[in-house]
C-alpha positions as CSV (number, residue, x, y, z in Angstrom):
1,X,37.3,186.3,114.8
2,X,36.8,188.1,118.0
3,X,38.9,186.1,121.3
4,X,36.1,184.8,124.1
5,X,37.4,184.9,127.3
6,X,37.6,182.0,129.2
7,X,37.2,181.9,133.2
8,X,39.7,179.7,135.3
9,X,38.8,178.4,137.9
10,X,38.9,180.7,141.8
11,X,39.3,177.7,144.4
12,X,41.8,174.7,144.5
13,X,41.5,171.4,143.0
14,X,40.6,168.9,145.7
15,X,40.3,165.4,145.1
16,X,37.6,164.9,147.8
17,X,35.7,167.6,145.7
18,X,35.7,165.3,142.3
19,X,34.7,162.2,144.1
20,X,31.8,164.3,145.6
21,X,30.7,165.2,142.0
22,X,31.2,161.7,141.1
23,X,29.0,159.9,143.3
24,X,26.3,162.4,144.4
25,X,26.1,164.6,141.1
26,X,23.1,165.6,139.5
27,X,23.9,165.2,135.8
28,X,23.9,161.9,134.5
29,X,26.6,159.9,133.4
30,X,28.8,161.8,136.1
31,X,28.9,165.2,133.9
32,X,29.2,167.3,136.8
33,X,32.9,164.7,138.0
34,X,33.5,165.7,134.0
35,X,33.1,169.5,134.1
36,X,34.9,169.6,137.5
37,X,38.1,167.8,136.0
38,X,38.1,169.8,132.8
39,X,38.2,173.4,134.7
40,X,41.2,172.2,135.8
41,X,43.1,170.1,133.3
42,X,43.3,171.0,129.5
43,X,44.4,168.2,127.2
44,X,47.1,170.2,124.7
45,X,47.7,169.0,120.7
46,X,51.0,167.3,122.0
47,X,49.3,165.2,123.9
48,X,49.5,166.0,127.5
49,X,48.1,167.7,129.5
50,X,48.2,171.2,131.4
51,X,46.9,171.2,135.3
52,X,46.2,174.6,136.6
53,X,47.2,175.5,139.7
54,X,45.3,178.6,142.0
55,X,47.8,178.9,144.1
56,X,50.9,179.5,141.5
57,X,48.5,181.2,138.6
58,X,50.1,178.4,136.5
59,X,49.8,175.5,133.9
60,X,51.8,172.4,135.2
61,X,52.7,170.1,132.7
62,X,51.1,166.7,133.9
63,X,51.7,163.1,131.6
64,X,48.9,160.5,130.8
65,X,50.2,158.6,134.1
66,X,49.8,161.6,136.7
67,X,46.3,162.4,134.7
68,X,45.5,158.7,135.5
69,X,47.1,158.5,138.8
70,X,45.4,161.7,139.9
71,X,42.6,161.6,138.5
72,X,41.1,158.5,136.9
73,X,42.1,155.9,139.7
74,X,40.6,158.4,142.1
75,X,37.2,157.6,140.7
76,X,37.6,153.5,140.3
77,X,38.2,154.1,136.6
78,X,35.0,154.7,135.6
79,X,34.4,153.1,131.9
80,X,32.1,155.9,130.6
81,X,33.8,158.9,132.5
82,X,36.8,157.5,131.3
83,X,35.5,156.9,127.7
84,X,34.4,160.8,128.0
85,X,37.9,161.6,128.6
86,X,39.4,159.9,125.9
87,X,36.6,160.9,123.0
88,X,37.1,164.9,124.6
89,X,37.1,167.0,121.4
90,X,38.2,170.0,123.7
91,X,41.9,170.1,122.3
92,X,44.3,173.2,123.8
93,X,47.3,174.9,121.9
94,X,50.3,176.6,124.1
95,X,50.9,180.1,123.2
96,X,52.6,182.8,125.0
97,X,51.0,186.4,124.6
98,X,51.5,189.5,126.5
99,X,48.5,190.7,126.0
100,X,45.6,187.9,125.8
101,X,43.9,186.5,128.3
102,X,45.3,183.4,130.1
103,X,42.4,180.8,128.6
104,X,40.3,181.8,126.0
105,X,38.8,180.4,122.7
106,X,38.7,182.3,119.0
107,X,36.5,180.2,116.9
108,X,36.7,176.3,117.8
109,X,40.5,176.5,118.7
110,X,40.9,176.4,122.2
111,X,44.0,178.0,123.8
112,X,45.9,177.9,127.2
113,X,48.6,181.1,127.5
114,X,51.5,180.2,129.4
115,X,52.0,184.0,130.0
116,X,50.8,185.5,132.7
117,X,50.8,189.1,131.5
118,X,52.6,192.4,132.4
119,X,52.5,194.0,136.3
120,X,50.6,197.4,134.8
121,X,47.5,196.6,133.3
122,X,46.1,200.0,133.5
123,X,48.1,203.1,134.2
124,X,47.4,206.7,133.4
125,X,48.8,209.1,131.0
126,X,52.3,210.1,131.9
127,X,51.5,213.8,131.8
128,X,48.3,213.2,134.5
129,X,50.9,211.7,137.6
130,X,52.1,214.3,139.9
131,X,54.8,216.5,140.0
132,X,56.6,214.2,142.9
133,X,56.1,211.2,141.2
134,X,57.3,212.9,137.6
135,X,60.1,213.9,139.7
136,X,61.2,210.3,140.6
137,X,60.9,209.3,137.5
138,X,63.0,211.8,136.6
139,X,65.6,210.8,139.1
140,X,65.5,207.2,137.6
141,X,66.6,208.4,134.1
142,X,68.8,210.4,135.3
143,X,70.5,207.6,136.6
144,X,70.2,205.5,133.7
145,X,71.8,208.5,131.7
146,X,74.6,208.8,133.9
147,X,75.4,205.2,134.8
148,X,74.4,203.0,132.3
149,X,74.8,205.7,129.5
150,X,77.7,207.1,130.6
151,X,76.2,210.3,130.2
152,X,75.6,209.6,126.4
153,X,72.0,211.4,125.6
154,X,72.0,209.9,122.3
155,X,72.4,206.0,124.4
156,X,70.0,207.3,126.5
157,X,68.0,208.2,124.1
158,X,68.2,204.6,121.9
159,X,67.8,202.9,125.5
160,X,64.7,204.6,126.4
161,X,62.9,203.2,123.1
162,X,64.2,199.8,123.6
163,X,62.9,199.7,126.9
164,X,59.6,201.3,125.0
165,X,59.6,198.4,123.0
166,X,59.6,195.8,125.7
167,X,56.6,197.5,127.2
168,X,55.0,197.0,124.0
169,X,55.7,193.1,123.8
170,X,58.5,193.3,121.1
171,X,61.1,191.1,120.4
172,X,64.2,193.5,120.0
173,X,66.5,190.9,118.6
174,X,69.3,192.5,120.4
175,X,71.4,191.6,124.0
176,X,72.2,194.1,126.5
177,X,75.6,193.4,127.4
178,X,76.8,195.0,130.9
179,X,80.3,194.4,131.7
180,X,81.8,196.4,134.9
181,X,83.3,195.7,138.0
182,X,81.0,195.6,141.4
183,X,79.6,198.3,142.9
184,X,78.8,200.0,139.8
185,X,74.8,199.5,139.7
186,X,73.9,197.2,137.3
187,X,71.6,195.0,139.5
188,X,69.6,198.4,140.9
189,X,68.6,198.6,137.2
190,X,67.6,194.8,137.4
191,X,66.1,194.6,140.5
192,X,63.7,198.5,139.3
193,X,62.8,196.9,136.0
194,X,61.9,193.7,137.6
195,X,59.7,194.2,140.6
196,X,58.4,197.5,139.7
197,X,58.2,197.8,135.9
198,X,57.4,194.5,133.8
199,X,57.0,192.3,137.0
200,X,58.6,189.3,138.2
201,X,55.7,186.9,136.7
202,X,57.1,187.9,133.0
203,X,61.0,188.4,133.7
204,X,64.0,185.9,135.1
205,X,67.2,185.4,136.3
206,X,68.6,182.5,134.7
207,X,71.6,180.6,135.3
208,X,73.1,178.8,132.8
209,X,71.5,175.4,132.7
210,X,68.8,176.1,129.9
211,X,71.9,176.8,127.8
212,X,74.2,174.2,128.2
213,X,71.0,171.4,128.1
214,X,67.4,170.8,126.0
215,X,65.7,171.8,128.9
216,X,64.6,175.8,128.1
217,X,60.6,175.4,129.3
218,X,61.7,177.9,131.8
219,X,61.9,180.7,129.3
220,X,58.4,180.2,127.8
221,X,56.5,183.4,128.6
222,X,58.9,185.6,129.6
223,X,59.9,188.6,127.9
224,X,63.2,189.5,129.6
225,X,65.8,187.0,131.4
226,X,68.7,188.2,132.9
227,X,72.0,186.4,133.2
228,X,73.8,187.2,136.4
229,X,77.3,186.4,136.4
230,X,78.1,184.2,133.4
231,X,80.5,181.7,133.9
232,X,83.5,182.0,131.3
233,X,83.1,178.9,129.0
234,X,85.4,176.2,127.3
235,X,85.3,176.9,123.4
236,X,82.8,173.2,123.3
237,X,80.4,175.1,125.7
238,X,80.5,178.2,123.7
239,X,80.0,176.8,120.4
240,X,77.0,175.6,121.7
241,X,75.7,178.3,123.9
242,X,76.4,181.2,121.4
243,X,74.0,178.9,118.7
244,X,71.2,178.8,121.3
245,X,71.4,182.3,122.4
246,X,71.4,183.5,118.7
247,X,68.6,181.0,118.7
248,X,66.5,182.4,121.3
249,X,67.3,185.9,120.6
250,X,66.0,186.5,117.3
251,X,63.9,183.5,116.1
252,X,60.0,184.2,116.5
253,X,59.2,180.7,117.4
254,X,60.8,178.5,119.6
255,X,60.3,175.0,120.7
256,X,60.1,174.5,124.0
257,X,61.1,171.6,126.1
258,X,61.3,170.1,129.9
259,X,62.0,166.9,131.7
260,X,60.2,164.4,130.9
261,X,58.1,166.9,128.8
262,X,57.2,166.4,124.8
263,X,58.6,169.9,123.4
264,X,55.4,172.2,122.5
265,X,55.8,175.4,119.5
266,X,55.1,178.8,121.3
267,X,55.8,182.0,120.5
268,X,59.4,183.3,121.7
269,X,58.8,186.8,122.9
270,X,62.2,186.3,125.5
271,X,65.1,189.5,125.0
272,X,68.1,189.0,126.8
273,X,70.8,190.7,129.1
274,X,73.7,190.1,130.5
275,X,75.0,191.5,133.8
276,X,78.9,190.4,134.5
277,X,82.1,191.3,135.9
278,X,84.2,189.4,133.9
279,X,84.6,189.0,129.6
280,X,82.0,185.7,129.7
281,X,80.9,186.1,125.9
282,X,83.2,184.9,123.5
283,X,81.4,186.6,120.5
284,X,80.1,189.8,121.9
285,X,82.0,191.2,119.0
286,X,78.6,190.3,116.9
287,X,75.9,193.0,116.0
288,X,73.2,191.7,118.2
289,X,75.3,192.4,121.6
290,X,74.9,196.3,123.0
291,X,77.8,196.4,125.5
292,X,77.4,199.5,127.5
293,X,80.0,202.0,128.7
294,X,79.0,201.6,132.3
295,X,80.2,204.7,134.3
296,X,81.9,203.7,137.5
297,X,81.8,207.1,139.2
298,X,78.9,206.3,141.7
299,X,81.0,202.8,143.2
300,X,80.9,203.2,146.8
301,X,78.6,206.3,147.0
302,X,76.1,204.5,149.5
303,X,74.3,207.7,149.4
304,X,72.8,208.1,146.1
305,X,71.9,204.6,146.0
306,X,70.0,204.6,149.2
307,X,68.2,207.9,148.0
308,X,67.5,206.3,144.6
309,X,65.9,203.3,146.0
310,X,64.0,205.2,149.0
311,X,62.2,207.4,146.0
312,X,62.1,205.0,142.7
313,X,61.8,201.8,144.2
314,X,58.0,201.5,144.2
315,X,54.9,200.4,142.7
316,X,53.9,204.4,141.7
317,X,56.8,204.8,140.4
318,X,57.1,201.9,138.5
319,X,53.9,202.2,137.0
320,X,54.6,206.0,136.0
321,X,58.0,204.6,134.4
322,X,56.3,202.2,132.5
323,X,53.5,205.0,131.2
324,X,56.5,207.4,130.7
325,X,57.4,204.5,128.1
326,X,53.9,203.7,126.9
327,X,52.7,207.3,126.4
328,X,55.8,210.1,126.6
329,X,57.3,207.8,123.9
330,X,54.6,207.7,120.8
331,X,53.8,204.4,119.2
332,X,55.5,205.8,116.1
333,X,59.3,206.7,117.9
334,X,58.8,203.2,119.3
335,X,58.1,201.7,116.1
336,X,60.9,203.3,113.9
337,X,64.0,202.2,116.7
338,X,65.9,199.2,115.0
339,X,67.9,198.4,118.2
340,X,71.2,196.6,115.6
341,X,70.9,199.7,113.6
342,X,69.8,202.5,116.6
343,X,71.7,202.1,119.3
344,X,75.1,204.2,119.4
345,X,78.6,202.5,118.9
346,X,80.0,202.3,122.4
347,X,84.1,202.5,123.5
348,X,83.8,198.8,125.2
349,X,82.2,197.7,121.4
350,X,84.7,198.9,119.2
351,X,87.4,197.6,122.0
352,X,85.6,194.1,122.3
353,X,85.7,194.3,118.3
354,X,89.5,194.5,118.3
355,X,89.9,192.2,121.3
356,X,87.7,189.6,119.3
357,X,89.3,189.6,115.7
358,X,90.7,186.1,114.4
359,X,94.4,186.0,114.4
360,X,94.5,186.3,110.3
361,X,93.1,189.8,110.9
362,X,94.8,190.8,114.0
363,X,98.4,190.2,111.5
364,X,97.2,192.7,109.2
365,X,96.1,195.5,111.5
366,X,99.1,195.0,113.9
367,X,101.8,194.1,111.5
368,X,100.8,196.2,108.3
369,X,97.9,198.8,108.9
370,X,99.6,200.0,112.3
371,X,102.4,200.5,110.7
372,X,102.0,201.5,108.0
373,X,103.5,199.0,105.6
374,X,102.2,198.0,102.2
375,X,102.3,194.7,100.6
376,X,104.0,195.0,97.1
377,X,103.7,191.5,95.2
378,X,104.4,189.5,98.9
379,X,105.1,186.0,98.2
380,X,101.9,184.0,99.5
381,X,104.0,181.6,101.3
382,X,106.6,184.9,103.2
383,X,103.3,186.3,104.0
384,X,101.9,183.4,105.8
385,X,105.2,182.6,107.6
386,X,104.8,186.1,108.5
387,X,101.7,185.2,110.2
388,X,103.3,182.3,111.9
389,X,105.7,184.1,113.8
390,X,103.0,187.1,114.7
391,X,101.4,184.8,116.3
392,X,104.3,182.5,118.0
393,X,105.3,186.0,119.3
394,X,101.6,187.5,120.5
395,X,101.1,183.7,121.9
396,X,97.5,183.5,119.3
397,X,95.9,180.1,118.1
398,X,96.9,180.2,114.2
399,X,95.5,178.7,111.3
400,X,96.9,176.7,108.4
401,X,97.9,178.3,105.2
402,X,95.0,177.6,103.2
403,X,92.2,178.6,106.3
404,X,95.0,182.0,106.3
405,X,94.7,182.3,102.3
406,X,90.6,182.1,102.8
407,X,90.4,184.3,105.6
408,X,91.7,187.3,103.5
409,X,89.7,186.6,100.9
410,X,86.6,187.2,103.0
411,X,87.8,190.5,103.5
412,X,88.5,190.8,99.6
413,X,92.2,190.3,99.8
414,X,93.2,188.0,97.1
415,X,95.9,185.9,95.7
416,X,97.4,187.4,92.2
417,X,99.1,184.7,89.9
418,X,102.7,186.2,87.9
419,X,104.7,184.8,86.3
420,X,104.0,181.0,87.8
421,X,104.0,182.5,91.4
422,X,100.9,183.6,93.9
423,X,101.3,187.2,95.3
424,X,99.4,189.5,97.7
425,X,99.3,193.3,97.3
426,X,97.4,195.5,99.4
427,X,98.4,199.3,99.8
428,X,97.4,201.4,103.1
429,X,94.4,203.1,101.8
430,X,93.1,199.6,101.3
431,X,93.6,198.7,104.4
432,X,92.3,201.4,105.9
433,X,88.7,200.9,104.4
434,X,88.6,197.2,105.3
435,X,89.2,198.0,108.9
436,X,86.6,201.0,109.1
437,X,84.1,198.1,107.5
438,X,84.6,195.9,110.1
439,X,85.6,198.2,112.7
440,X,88.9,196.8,113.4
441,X,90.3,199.9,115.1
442,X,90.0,200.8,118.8
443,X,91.3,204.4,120.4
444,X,93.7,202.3,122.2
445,X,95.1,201.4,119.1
446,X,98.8,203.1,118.9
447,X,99.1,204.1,115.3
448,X,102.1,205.1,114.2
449,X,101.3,207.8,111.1
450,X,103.3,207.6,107.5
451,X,106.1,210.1,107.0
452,X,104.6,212.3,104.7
453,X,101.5,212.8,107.4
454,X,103.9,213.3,110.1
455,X,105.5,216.1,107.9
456,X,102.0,217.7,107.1
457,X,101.2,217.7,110.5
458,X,104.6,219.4,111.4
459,X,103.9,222.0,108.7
460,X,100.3,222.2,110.2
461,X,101.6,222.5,113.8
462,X,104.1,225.3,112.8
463,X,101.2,226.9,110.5
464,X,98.9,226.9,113.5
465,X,101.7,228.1,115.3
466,X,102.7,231.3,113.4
467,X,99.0,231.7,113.3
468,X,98.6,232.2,117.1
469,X,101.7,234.1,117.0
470,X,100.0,236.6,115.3
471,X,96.8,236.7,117.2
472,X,99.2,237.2,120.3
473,X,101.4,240.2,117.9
474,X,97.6,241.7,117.3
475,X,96.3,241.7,120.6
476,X,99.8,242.7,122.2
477,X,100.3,245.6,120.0
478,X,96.5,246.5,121.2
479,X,97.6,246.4,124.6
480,X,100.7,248.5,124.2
481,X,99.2,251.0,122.0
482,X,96.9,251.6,124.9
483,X,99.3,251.4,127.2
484,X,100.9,254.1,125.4
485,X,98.6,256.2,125.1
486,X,97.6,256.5,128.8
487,X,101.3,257.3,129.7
488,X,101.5,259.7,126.8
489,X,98.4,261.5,128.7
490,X,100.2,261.1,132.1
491,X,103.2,262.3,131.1
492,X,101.2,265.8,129.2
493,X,99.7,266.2,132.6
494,X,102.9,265.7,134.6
495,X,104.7,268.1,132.3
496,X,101.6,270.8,133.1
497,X,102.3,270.8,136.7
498,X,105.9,270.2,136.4
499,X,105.5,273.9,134.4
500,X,103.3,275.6,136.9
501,X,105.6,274.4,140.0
502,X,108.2,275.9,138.6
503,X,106.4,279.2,137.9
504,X,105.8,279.3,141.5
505,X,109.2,278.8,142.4
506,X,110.4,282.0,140.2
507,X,107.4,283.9,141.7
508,X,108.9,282.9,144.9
509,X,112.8,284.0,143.9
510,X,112.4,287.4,142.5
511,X,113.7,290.0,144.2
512,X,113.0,293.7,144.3
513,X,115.8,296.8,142.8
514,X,117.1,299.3,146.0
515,X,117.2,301.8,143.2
516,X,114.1,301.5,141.6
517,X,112.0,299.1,143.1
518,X,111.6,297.2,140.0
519,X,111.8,293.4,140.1
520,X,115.2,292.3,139.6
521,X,116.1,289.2,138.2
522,X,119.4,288.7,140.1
523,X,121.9,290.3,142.1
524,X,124.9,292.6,140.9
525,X,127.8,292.4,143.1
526,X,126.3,291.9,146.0
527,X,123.2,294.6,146.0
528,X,119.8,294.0,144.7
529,X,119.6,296.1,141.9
530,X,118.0,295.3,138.1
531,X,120.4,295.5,135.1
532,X,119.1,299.1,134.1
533,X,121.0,300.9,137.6
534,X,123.4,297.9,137.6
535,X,124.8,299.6,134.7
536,X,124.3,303.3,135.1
537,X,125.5,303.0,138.7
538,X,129.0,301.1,137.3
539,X,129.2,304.1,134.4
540,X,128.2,307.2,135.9
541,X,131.2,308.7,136.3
């Protein structure tokens, strides 16, 4: 059936308005007092009824003695206009929905939607805003990469699609967990998604009230609250605010309640983040959480904050934001992100993980998996007093034998019955699967490596080793060859003109023969004659 539109009404109520239409109306039986007081209040299938109010764009929540008291005793109690009330077939349901209108009717069913609706209800294709305003956008991510991803494209990535699927009215089942100290810039990311984004009418910072009581009318209609600052609560409050948060973050429905209020069925369409400075969440350890590596490196620049806000922190941007989400990211990408599956394991997870794991557990990996021991038919009862005095010594709330016995179990550890005695046996390898199961192991973990590893990994070191010696023999020998070469060439050219200087120099020496003129090679007693008159001057006689 197709959904007819309903009109509210423009003006405010005034009571001087409906006793107007009550005595000087022109329908009979005071129809018009009638129409005028059913514009503005709708009688709901829980039995109250909903005033709307102009000035607020909302549906207050009125009881059958403020209905009489503001209505009915203003007109003397008429019997028939009162009768018309009370035989008024015109019967509202609450629902809360993004995207239909805030009174309308489908069929006979009449409806009133607590929601007032997302900020952009018409935007353009991301690819038709300028390049300036693509260009802020662009800054934005780029903040979100760095910041809130930690410069992790495939985080950025998963958080770009679950911010995709808030735009489409999802319910991504999932809580955003940021955890950092101040300064870091988790509230510009609130404050930009807020006021510019989704809009103020459909998100809220909540304090912790709702929680801790029945009273959770507050959240009806909104798709994202925000929880600034958690307080850090006693194991009693947490028992009972990790069931309502589980509660509220992936059931469908929800029943929602107020003071004074009959609760009223509506559609839960609420995701949830935390923003904190401290560990407030005693089971963040739990697949719904997302607990981002927040990157500290921009604490204190007053700079890039000021310049992010002066160009993102606007209406045009906003609304290109949200397109970028609507249109750059395809209905199908949107569709396909599981946010408990999707979303990358983060450092601060796996280290909330190992931070979180019950005491029975915590034995295991600390006393056996980290180093490296095996159980070989451990008595059941050694074992547990084991566990005792881990924990007497890491100063951890322990459990009794049996609760310890049924613990490892869970993890498919069990007891083994010989000869009239109960043993445990679990080997390294075994243990090593459980904990990559439940993802016991942090990098902080100091793991202290079996002898025969540390042996291979001496033998690999050393192999690695004499394999980078020779790469460095290779190249060296490359280098001197060359070397060699070059000096052998040097030292063929300094042995040329070593040679020719040294023909010179006998040029310059020789000397001429007295007898004979020839050149002489040296001198003969004194007189510059050759050999040849040397010796037939000394035996011519």
């Amino acid at each position: 059936m197709n959904i007819i539109n309903l009109n509210l009404p423009k003006m405010n109520w005034y009571t001087s308005d409906l006793q107007d239409k009550y005595h000087n109306g022109l329908l009979k039986d005071h129809l018009d007092a009638l129409n005028y007081i059913q514009e503005y209040y709708f009688e709901s299938s829980n039995g109250m009824y909903y005033f709307y109010n102009v000035d607020t764009n909302d549906f207050e929540f009125k009881t059958d003695k403020d209905f009489k008291k503001e209505v009915l005793d203003k007109i003397g109690n008429d019997k028939i206009l009162t009768n018309k009330v009370k035989t008024n077939n015109k019967i509202y349901k609450i629902v809360s929905d993004l995207f239909k209108p805030r009174h309308y009717k489908i069929g006979k069913d009449y409806y009133i939607n607590s929601c007032k609706g997302l900020l952009h209800k018409n935007y353009k294709n991301y690819a038709d805003y300028s390049d300036e305003i693509k260009g802020n956008v662009q800054l934005y991510i780029s903040y979100i990469k760095e910041i809130m991803c930690n410069n992790d494209n495939d985080m950025l990535d998963a958080y770009l699609k679950y911010y995709s699927q808030l735009a489409r009215g999802k319910k991504t089942e999932i809580i955003i967990y940021r955890k950092s100290g101040e300064g870091t810039g988790k509230s510009t990311e609130t404050d930009f998604i807020m006021n510019y984004v989704f809009g103020k009418e459909v998100c809220l910072i909540s304090n912790t009230e709702p929680l801790l009581s029945n009273y959770n009318k507050i959240y009806l209609g909104k798709l994202i609250i925000i929880f600034e600052e958690l307080p850090t609560f006693s194991d009693g409050q947490w028992s009972a605010v990790s069931s309502k948060l589980k509660t509220l973050t992936t059931e469908k429905l929800c029943v929602y309640r107020d003071l004074y209020e009959k609760g009223i069925q509506a559609e839960n369409i609420s995701n949830f983040q935390i923003n904190t400075n401290v560990d407030s969440i005693k089971d963040s350890n739990g697949r719904r959480y997302v607990i981002l590596d927040l990157n500290p490196s921009r604490v204190g620049d007053y700079e890039y904050f000021k310049k992010l806000k002066d160009n993102c922190f606007n209406l045009t941007v906003g609304e290109a934001f949200f397109s970028y989400l609507m249109t750059h990211i395809t209905d199908e990408e949107s569709n396909k992100f599981l946010g408990q599956r999707d979303f990358p394991e983060t450092m601060n997870k796996r280290l909330t993980i190992a931070n979180l794991l019950h005491s029975s557990y915590k034995f295991l990996k600390d006393w056996y998996l980290l180093t490296n021991l095996e159980a070989d038919k451990k008595n059941c009862v050694e074992l547990y007093n084991e566990y005792v005095s881990y924990c007497d010594n890491e100063k951890l709330r322990k459990c009794g034998r049996n609760d310890f016995y049924k613990k490892l179990e869970t993890i498919n550890i069990h007891r083994k019955k010989i000869n009239g005695y109960w043993y445990f046996s679990f080997t390294i390898p075994v243990l090593k699967e459980i904990a990559n199961k439940y993802k016991w192991i942090c990098e902080y973990d100091d793991y202290e490596q079996p002898e025969e590893e540390k042996e291979k990994e001496v033998v690999d070191e050393e192999t690695q080793k004499e394999e980078e010696d020779d790469v460095d023999y290779k190249a060296s020998y490359e280098v001197l060859k060359l070397a060699y070469e070059k000096l052998q060439s040097k030292n063929k050219k300094l042995k040329s003109k070593v040679k020719k200087m040294n023909n010179d120099a006998d040029d310059d020496n020789n000397i001429d023969c007295v007898s004979c003129y020839s050149v002489a090679t040296r001198k003969h007693d004194g007189d510059d004659l050759c050999d040849k008159c040397y010796l037939r001057e000394k035996y011519k006689d």
